[in-house]
C-alpha positions as CSV (number, residue, x, y, z in Angstrom):
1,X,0.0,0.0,0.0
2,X,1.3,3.5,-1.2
3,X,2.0,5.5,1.7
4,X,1.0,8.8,2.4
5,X,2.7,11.5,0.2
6,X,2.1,14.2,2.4
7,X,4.2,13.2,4.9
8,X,7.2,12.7,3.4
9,X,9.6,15.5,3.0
10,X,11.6,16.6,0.2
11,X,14.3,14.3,0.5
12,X,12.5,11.3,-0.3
13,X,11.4,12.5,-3.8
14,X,13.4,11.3,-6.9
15,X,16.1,13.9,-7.3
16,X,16.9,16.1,-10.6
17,X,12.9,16.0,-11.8
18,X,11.7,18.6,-10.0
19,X,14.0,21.7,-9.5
20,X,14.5,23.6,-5.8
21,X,14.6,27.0,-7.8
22,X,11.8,28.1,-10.9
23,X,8.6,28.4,-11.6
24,X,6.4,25.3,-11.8
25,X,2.9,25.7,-13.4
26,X,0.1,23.8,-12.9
27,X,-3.3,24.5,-15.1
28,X,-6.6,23.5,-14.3
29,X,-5.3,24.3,-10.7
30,X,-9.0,25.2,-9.5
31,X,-10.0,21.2,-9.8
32,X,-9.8,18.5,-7.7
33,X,-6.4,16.8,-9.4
34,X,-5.4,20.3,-9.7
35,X,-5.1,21.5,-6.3
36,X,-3.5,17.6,-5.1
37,X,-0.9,18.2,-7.2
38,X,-0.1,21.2,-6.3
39,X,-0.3,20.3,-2.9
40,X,1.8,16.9,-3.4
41,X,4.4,19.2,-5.2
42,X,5.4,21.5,-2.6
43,X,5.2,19.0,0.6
44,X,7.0,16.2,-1.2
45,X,8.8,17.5,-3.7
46,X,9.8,20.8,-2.1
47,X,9.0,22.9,-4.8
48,X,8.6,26.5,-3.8
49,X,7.2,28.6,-6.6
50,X,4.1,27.8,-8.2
51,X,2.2,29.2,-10.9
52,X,-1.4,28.1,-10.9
53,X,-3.7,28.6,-13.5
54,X,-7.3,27.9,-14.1
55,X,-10.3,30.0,-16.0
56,X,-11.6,31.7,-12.8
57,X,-7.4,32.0,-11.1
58,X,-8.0,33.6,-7.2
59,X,-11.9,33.9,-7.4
60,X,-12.6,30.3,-7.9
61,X,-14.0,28.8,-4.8
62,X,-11.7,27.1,-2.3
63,X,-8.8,29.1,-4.3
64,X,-8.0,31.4,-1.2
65,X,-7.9,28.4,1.4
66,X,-5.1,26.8,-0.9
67,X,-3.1,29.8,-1.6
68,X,-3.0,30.1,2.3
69,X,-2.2,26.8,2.9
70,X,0.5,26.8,0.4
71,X,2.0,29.7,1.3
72,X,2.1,28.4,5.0
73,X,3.9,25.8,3.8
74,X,6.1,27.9,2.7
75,X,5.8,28.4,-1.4
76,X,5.6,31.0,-3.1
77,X,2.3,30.6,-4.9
78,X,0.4,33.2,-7.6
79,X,-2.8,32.5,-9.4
80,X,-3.8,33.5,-12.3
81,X,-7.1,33.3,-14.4
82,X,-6.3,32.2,-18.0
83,X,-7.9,30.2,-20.7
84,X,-5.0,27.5,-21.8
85,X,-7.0,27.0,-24.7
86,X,-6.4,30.8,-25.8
87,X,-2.8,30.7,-27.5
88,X,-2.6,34.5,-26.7
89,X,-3.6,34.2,-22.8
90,X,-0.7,31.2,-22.5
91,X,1.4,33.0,-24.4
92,X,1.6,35.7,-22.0
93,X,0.9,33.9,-18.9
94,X,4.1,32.2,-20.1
95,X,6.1,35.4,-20.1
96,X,5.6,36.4,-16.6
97,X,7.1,33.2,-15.9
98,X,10.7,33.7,-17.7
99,X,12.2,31.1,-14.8
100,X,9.5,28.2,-16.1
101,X,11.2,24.8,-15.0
102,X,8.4,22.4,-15.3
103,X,4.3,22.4,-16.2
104,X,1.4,19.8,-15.4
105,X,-1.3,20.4,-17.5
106,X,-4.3,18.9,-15.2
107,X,-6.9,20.6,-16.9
108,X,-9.8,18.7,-18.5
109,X,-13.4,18.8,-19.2
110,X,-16.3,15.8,-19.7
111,X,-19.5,16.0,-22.1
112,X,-19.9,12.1,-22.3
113,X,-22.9,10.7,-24.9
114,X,-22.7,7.4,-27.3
115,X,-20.9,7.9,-30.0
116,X,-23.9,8.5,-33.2
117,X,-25.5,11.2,-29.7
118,X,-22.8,13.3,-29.7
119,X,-23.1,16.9,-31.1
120,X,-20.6,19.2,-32.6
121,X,-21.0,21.5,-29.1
122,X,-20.3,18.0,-26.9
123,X,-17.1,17.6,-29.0
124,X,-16.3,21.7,-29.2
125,X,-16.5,21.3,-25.0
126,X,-14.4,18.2,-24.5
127,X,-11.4,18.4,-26.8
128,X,-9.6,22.0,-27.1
129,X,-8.6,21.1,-23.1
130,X,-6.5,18.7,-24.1
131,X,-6.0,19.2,-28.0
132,X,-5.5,22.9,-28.2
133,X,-4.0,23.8,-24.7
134,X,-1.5,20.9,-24.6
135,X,0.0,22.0,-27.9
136,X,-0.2,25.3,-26.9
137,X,1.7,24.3,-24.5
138,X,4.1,22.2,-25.7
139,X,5.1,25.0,-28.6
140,X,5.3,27.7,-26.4
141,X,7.6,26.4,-24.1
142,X,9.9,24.2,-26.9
143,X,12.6,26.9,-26.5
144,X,12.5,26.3,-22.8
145,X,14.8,23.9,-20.4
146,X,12.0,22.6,-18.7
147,X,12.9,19.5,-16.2
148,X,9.2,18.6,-16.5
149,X,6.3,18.5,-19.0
150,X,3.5,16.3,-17.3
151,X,-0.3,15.7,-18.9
152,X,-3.0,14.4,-16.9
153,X,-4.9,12.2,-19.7
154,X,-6.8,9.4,-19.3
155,X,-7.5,5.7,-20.0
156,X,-10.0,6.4,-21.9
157,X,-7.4,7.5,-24.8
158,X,-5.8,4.1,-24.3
159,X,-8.6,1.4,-24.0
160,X,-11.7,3.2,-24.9
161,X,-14.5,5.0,-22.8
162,X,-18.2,3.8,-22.8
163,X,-19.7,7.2,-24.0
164,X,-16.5,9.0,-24.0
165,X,-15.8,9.2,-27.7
166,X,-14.7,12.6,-27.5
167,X,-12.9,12.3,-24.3
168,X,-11.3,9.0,-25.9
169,X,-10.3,11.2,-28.6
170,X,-9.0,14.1,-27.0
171,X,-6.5,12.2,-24.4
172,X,-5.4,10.2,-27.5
173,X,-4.1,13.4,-28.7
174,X,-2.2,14.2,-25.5
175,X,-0.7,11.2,-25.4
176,X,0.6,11.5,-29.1
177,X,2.0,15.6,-28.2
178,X,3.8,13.7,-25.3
179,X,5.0,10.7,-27.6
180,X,6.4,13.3,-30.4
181,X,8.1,15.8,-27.7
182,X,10.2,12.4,-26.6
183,X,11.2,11.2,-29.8
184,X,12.7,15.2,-30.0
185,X,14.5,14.9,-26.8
186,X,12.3,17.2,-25.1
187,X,11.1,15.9,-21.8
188,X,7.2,14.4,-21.6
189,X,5.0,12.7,-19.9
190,X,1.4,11.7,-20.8
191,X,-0.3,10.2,-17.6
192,X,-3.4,8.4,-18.9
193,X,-5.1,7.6,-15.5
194,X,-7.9,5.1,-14.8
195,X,-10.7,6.0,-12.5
196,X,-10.3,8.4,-9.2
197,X,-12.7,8.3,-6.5
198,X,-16.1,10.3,-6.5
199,X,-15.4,13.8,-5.9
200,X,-15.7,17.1,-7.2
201,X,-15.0,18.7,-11.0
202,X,-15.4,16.0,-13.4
203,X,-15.8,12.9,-11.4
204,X,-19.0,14.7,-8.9
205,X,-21.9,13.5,-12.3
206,X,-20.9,9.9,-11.9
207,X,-23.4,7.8,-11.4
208,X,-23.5,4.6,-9.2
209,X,-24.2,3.0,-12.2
210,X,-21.6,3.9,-13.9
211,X,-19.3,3.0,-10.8
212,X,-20.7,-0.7,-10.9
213,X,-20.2,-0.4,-14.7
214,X,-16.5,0.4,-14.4
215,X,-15.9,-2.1,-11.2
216,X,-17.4,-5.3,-14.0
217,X,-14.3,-3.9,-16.1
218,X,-12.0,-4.4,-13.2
219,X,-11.4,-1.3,-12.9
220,X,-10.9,0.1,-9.1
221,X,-11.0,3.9,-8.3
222,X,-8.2,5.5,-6.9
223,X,-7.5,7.6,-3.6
224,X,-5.4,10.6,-3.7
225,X,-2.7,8.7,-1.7
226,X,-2.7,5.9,-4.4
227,X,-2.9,8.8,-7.2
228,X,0.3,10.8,-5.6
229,X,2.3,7.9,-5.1
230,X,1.6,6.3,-8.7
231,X,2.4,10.6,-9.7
232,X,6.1,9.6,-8.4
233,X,6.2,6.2,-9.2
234,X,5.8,7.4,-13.6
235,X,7.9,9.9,-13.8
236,X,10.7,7.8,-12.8
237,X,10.0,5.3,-15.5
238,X,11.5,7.5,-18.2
239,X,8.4,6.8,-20.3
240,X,6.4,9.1,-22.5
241,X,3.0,7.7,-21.6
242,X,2.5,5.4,-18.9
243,X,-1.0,4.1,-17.0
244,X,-1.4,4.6,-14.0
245,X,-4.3,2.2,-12.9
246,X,-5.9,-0.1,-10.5
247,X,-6.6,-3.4,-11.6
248,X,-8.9,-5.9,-9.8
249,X,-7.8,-9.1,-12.1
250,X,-10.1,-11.3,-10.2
251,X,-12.6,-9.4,-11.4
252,X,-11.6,-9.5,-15.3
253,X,-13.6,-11.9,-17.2
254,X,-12.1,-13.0,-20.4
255,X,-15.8,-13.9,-21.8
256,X,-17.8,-10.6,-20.6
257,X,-18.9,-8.1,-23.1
258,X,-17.6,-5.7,-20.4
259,X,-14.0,-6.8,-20.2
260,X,-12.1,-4.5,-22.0
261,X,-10.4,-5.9,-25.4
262,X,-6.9,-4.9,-24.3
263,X,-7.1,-6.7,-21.3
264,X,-9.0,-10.2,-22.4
265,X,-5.5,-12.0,-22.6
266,X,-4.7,-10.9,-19.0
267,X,-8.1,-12.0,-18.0
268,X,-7.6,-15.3,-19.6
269,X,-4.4,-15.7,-17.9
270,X,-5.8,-15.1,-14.6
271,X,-8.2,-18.4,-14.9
272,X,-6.9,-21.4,-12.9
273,X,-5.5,-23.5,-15.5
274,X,-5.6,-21.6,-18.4
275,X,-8.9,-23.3,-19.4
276,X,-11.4,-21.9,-22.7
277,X,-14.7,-21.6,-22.1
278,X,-17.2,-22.6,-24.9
279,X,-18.4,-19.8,-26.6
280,X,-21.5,-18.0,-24.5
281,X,-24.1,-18.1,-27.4
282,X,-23.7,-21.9,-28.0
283,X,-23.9,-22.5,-24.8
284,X,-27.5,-20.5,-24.8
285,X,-28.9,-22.7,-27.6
286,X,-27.9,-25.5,-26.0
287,X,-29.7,-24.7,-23.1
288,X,-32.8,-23.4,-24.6
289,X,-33.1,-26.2,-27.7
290,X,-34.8,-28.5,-25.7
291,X,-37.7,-26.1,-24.0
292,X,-41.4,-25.6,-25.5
293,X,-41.8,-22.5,-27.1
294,X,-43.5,-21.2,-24.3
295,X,-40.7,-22.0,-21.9
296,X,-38.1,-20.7,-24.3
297,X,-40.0,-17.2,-24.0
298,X,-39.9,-17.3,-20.4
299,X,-35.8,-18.2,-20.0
300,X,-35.0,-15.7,-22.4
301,X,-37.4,-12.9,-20.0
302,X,-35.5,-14.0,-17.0
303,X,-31.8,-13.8,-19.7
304,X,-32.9,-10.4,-19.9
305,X,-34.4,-9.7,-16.6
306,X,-30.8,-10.3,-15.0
307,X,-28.9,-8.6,-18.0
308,X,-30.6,-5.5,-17.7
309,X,-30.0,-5.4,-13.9
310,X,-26.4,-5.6,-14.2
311,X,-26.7,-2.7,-16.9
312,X,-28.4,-0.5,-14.2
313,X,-26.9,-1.5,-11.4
314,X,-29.7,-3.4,-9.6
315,X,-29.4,-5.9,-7.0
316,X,-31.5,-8.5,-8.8
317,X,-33.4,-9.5,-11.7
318,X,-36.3,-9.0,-9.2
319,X,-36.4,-5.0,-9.5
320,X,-37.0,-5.4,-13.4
321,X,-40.5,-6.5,-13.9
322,X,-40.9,-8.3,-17.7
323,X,-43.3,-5.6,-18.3
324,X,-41.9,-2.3,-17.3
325,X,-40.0,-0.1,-19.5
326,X,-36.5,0.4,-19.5
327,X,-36.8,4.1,-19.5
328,X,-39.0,3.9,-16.3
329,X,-36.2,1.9,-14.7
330,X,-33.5,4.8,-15.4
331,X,-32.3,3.8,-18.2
332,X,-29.8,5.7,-19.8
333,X,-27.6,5.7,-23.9
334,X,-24.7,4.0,-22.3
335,X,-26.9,1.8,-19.3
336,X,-28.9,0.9,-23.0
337,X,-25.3,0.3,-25.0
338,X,-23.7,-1.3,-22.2
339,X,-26.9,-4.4,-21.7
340,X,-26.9,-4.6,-26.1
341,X,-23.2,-5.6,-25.8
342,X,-24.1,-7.9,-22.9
343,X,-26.8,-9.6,-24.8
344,X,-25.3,-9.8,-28.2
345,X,-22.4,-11.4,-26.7
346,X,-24.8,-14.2,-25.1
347,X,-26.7,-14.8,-27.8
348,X,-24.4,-14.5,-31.0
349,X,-26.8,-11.8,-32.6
350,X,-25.9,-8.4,-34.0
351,X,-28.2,-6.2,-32.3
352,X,-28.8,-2.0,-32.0
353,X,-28.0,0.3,-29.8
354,X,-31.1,1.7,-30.1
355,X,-32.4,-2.2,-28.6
356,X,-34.3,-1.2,-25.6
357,X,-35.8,2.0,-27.2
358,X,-36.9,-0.1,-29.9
359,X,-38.1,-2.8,-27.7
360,X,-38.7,-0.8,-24.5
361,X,-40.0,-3.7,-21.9
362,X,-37.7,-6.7,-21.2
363,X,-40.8,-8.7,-22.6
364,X,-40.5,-6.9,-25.9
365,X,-36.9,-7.2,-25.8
366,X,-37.0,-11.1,-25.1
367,X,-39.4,-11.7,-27.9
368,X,-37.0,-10.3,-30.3
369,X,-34.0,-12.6,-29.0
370,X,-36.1,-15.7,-29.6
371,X,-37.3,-14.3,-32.8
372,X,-32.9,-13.5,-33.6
373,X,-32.1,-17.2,-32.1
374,X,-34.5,-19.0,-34.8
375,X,-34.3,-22.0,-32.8
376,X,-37.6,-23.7,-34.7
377,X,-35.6,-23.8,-37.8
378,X,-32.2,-25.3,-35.8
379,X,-35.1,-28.3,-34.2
380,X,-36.2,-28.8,-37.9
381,X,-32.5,-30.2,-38.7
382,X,-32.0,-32.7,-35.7
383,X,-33.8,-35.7,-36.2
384,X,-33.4,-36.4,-32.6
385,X,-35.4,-33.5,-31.6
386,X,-37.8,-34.4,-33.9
387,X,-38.5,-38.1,-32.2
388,X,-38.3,-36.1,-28.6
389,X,-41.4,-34.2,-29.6
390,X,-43.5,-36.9,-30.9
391,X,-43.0,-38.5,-27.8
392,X,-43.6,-35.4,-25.4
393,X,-47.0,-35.1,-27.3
394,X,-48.0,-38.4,-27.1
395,X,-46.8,-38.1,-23.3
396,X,-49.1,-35.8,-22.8
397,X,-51.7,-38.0,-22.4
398,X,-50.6,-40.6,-19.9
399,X,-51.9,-44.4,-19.9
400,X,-54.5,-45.0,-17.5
401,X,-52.6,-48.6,-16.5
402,X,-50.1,-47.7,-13.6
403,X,-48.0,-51.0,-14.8
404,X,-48.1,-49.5,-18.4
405,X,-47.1,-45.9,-16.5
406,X,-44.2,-47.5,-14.3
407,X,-43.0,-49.2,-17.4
408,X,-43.0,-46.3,-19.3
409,X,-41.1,-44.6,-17.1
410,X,-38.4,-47.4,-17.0
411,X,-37.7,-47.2,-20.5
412,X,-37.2,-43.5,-20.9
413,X,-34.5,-44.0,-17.7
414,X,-33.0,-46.7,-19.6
415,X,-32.9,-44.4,-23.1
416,X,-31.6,-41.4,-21.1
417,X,-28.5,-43.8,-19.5
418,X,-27.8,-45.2,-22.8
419,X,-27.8,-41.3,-24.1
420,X,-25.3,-39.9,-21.7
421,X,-23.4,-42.7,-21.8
422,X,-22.7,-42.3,-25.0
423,X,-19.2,-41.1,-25.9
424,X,-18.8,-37.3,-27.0
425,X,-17.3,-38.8,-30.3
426,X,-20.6,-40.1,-31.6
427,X,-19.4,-43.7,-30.8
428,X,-21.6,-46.8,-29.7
429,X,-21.1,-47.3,-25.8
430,X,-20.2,-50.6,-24.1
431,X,-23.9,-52.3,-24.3
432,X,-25.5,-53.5,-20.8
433,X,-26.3,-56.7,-20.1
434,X,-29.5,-55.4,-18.9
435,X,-30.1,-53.5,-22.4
436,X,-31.2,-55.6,-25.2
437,X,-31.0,-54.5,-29.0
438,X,-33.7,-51.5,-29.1
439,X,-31.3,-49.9,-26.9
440,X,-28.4,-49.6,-29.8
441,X,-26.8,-45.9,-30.4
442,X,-29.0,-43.5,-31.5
443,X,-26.5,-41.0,-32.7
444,X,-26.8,-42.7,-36.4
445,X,-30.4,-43.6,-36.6
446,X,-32.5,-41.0,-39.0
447,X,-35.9,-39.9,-38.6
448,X,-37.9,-42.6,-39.8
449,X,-36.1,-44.7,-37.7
450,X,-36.3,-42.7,-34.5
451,X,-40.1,-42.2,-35.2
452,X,-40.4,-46.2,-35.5
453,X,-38.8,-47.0,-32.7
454,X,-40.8,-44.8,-30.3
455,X,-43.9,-46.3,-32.0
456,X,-42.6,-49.8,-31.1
457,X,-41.9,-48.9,-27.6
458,X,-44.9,-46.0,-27.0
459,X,-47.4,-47.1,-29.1
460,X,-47.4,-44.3,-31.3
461,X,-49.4,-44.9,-34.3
């Protein structure tokens, strides 16, 4: 466990990355990431002149508090109110600083919607903060010898964001600045971090949904201690983009629609004996080929029932009645893309985005799977299936002889041994001496034959 960066002192940071003398700027220094850094910086790292910049500088709330504490500790700290997006505002910003050493561009912005939701002002919001201001930045200050030039981007740029296609794409930028400033010699360092605990600035609108949703990835959420320490841990990697993350690998699952792709061969690694799993959709059909109709209907509810709770974060398929709508239940664009992924990966079907709006009860939705599945037409090939019915329907009606009944009975136990007793290559089984030759291997037999052997035994006429 990472301990506590506060309260170590200046001696234990890594030497020759952050300078005792110069001006260190952090942007976005009214947010939550913004003012820990800041913090961390001048009670572990013992820098004492800090430049911190954010839209709204001194009058942003909780501002004054820091610039007290700071300076108690201390620091020389100035705030100032600039737009890092405005080339002209960092350009001068940058010139009152002529002693610059290092910068850590915190500053970023969320608008999340589904990728074919988002609108030219969602993608106007989200990705100047980290397209516009970190080249800004990173020209600007070219002709400098900075010891340090740090982005705060996010995972999101490296595996993908459920709704965060902007985001996605604006952290992918980052990363490349910092990637292209390396391979010129210049320093860099793209942080692209994985969750941070609830708090406030971008992470305060995250729903508890969403939370659950991330945890299924294996994804944990990270506590300013764990943040600071993983902070110190990077830039002594000499990389020009590194993750800092928590993983839960017990909770990857290397078959779940919401396992991330670049992390499916970890997931599989972490499964005792490196077993495969068949494939979820076959296993589905397999389950539901030998139901009625009716009872098809009714597993594939419940399939969706359950699905749709995890999507929403419910305790149980219990709090999603078959005929409520998922809009009633709080359903939301990524709650809605998030159970289509879940259900297409189950059932092997390509299926919308637009599924439960479309299909708005888990009733609706349900009818549409077994309609997708077309398991009537997969029965009509299996000759096997075909025999099974005849005799459920003439079952139906059971003789009125309890000798007939228990003998009945008997001889489907008997058929059913001889069934799963037979070997998984389609070979006969060792016979029984108890079995005579009606009980041969029915793997081979066709339909006529099937047919004419329950009529021998049943009756069936």
């Amino acid at each position: 466990t990472p301990g506590d960066p506060s309260a170590a002192g200046p001696a234990d940071a890594s030497p020759g990355v952050w300078a005792a003398t110069g001006t260190t700027l952090v942007t976005g220094a009214t947010g939550t990431l913004g003012r820990l850094v800041a913090r961390h910086l001048v009670t572990r790292h013992g820098v004492r002149d800090l430049l911190l910049a954010a839209r709204r500088g001194g009058d942003a709330p909780g501002m004054a508090d820091l610039l007290t504490e700071l300076t108690g500790l201390g620091a020389t700290v100035r705030a100032e109110a600039c737009d890092v997006t405005d080339r002209a505002a960092l350009a001068a910003l940058l010139d009152s600083a002529p002693d610059l050493r290092a910068v850590v561009h915190t500053a970023g912005t969320v608008d999340d919607a589904t990728l074919t939701a988002l609108t030219p002002a969602q993608v106007d919001a989200v990705l100047p903060v980290k397209t516009e201001a970190v080249e800004h930045l990173h020209e600007l200050t070219a002709d400098r010898d900075l010891d340090a030039f740090v982005v705060f981007s996010s995972l999101a740029g490296t595996m993908g964001g459920a709704g965060q296609a902007n985001y996605a794409a604006a952290n992918a930028f980052a990363d490349a600045v910092c990637a292209r400033r390396a391979a010129a010699g210049l320093p860099a360092l793209s942080l692209a971090w994985g969750p941070w605990q609830r708090g406030e600035g971008m992470t305060a609108g995250v729903a508890d949904s969403d939370l659950k949703r991330i945890a299924r990835a294996g994804l944990r959420q990270l506590d300013p201690r764990e943040g600071m320490a993983l902070f110190d841990a990077a830039l002594t990697t000499g990389a020009s983009v590194a993750v800092p993350v928590r993983l839960d690998t017990a909770a990857l699952d290397p078959g779940s629609p919401t396992t991330p792709v670049l992390l499916r061969a970890l997931a599989a690694g972490t499964r005792k004996g490196g077993t495969e799993q068949a494939a979820p959709a076959a296993g589905l059909r397999e389950r539901l080929l030998p139901l009625s109709e009716a009872d098809r209907t009714a597993a594939l509810v419940e399939l969706v029932r359950a699905e749709a709770a995890t999507a929403a974060g419910l305790p149980s398929a219990d709090a999603v009645p078959s005929g409520r709508p998922f809009q009633n239940l709080g359903f939301d664009s990524l709650m809605a893309v998030d159970l289509r992924n879940r259900l297409s990966a189950l059932t092997g079907l390509r299926l919308p985005a637009t599924l439960v709006f479309d299909h708005p009860t888990p009733k609706d939705l349900a009818e549409l799977l077994h309609q997708g599945l077309d398991l009537a037409s997969a029965q009509a090939l299996d000759p096997a299936v075909i025999a099974l019915e005849a005799l459920e329907e003439t079952l139906r009606t059971p003789a009125a002889d309890p000798a007939r009944r228990s003998s009945l009975a008997l001889r489907l136990r008997v058929l059913l041994t001889k069934l799963e007793e037979t070997p998984a290559t389609g070979g006969p089984a060792a016979a029984s001496p108890a079995e005579d030759d009606t009980d041969a291997d029915l793997s081979g037999a066709s339909t006529e034959e099937l047919l004419s052997l329950i009529g021998d035994e049943f009756g069936i006429r």
